[in-house]
C-alpha positions as CSV (number, residue, x, y, z in Angstrom):
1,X,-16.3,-7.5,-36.1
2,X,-16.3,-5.0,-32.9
3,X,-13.2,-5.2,-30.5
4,X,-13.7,-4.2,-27.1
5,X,-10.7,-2.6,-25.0
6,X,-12.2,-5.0,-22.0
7,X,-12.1,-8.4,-24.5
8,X,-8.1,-7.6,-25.0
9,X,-7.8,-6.1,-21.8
10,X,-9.2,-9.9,-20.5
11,X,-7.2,-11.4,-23.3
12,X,-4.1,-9.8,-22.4
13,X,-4.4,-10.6,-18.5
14,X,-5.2,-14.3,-19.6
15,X,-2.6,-14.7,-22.0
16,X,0.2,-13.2,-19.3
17,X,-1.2,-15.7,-16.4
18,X,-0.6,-18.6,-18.5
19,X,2.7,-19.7,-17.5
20,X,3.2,-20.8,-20.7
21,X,2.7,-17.8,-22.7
22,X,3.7,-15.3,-19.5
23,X,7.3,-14.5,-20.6
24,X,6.3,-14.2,-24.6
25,X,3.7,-11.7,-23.5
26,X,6.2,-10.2,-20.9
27,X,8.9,-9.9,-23.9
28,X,6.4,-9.0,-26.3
29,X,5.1,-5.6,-24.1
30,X,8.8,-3.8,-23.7
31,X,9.6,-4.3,-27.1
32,X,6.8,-2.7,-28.5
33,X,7.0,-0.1,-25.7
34,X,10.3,0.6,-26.6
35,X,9.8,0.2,-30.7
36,X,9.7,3.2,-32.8
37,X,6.6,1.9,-34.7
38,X,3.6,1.5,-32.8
39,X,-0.2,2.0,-33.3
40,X,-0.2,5.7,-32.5
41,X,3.4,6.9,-33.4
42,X,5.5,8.8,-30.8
43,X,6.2,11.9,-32.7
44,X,2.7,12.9,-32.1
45,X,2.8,14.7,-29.1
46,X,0.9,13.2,-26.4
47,X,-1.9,10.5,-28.3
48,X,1.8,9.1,-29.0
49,X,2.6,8.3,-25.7
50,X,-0.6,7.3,-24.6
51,X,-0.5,3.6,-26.1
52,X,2.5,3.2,-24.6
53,X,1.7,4.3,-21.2
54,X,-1.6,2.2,-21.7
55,X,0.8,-0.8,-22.1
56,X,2.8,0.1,-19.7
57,X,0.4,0.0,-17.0
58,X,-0.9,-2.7,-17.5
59,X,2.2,-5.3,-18.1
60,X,3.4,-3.2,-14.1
61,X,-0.5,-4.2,-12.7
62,X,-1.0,-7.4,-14.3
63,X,3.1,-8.7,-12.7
64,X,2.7,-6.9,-9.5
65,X,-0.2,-9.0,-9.1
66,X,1.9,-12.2,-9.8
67,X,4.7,-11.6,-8.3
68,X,2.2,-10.7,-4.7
69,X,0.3,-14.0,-5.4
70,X,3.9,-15.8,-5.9
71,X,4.9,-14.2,-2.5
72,X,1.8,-15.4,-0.9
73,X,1.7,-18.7,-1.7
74,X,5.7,-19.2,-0.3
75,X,4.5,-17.8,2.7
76,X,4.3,-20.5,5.9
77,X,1.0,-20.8,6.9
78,X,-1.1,-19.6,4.8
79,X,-3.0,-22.2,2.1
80,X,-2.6,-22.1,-1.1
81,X,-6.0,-21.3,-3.0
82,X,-6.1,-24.0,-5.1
83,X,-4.9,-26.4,-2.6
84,X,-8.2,-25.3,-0.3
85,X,-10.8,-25.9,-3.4
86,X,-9.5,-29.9,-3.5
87,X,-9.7,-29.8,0.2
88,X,-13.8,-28.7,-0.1
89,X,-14.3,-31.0,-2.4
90,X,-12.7,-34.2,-0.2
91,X,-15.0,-36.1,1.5
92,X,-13.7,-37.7,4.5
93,X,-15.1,-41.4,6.0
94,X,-14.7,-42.9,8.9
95,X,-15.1,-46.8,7.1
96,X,-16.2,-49.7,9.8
97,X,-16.1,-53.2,8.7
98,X,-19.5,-55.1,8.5
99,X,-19.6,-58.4,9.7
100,X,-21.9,-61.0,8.8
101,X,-23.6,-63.3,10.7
């Protein structure tokens, strides 16, 4: 079985934009970034630190990006994404009535 960093690097960024799972995953990151045991232990210098930096990063990108879309979508006047797919996909008809003769 080979593990890719990008499948957990996707798995992690799907499992934190779940809202379901987001403040597990949230939790989850700063306690093992602040937990003495880790894959590659701190004492080491430097590969030690690395994991956790690693970790780090990517908890700061992945919310950043969150908290931006959150701020975005409260904005007034702008459309929320999702909002303008259902839009596309609504067809719009002018119905007359038919009479018959």
């Amino acid at each position: 079985m080979s593990v890719s960093v990008k499948s957990i690097y996707d798995w992690y960024r799907n499992t934190l934009r779940n809202p379901k799972y987001r403040w597990w995953v949230i939790l989850g990151s700063v306690v093992y970034i602040l937990s003495p045991f880790d894959i590659a232990p701190d004492f080491i210098p430097l590969v030690g630190q690395v994991d956790d930096f690693m970790i780090l990063t990517l908890l700061l990108t992945e919310v950043s990006q969150i908290v931006l879309e959150f701020a975005r979508n409260r904005q007034p006047g702008t459309v929320n994404t999702s909002s303008a797919t259902e839009a596309e996909a609504t067809v719009d008809v002018n119905a007359v009535p038919v009479e018959e003769s």
